[in-house]
C-alpha positions as CSV (number, residue, x, y, z in Angstrom):
1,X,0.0,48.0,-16.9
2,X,-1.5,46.9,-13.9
3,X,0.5,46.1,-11.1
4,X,0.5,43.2,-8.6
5,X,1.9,42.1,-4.9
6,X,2.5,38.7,-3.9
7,X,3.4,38.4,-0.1
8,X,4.9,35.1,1.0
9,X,2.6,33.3,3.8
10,X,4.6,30.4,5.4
11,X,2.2,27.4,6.3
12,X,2.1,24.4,8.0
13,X,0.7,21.1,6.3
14,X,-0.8,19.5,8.6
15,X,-2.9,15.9,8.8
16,X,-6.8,16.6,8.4
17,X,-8.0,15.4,12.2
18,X,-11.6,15.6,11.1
19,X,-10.7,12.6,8.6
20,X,-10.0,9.2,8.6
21,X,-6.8,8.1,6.7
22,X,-7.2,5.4,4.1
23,X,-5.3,1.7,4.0
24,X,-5.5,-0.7,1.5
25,X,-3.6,-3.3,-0.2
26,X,-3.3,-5.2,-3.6
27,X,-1.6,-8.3,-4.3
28,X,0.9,-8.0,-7.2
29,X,2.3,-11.4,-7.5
30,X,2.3,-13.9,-10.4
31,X,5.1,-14.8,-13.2
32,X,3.4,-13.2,-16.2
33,X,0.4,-11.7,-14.6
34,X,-0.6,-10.0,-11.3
35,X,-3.3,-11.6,-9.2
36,X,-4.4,-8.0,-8.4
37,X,-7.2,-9.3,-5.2
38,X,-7.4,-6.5,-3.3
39,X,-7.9,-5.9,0.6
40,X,-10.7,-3.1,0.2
41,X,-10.2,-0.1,2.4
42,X,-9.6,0.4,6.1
43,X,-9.6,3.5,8.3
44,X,-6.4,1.1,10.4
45,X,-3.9,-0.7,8.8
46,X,-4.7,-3.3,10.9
47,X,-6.9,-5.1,8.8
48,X,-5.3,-4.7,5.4
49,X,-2.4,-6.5,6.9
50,X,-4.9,-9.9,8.4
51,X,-6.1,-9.5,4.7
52,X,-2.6,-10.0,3.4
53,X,-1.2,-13.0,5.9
54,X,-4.5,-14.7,5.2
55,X,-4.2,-14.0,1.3
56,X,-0.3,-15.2,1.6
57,X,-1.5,-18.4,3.7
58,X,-4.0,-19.8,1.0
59,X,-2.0,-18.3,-2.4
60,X,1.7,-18.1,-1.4
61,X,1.8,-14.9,-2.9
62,X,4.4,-12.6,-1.1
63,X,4.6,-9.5,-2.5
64,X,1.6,-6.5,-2.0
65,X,1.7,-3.0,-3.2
66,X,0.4,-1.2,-0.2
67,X,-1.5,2.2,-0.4
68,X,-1.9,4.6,2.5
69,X,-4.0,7.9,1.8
70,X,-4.9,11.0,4.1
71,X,-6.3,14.7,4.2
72,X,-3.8,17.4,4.6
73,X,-4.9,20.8,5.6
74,X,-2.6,24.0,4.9
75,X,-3.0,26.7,8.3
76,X,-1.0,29.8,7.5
77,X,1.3,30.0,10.5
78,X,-0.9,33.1,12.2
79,X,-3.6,30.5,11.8
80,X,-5.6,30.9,15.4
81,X,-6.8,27.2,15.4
82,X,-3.0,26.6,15.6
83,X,-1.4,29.1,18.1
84,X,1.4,27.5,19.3
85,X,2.9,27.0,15.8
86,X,2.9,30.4,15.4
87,X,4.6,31.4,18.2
88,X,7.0,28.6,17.1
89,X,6.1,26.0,20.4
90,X,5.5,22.4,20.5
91,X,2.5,21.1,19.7
């Protein structure tokens, strides 16, 4: 039998910097089916919410599911591109 070591590594989760996070928004109202347009995707929420106010102005449709997608990275906590988590400082 053949024996194995597992060694708990604490890490951070951090938001990918080198990526853009994702917005975007769909419109989900109607009685018996949704309208389902669609804002397209943004790198700022900015946008997606013109698209909705503009999309509410000329439908009255008031309710949107909203999506909001990013990169996480995980840094072991001895990580040097992230020294002053592990000595346990602010960033």
């Amino acid at each position: 039998m053949t024996r194995r070591v597992f060694r708990y590594v604490p890490f951070s989760v951090e938001q990918d910097a080198t990526a853009e996070p994702e917005y975007e928004a769909r419109c989900v109202s109607g009685d018996e089916t949704e309208c389902v347009a669609e804002s397209g995707t943004y790198s700022d929420p900015g946008p997606v919410e013109e698209w909705q106010r503009g999309h509410s102005q000329e439908t009255g449709h008031r309710r949107y599911r909203r999506n909001f997608g990013d990169y996480a990275v995980l840094r072991p906590l001895t990580d040097p591109a992230g020294p002053a988590r592990a000595r346990g400082g602010a960033l």
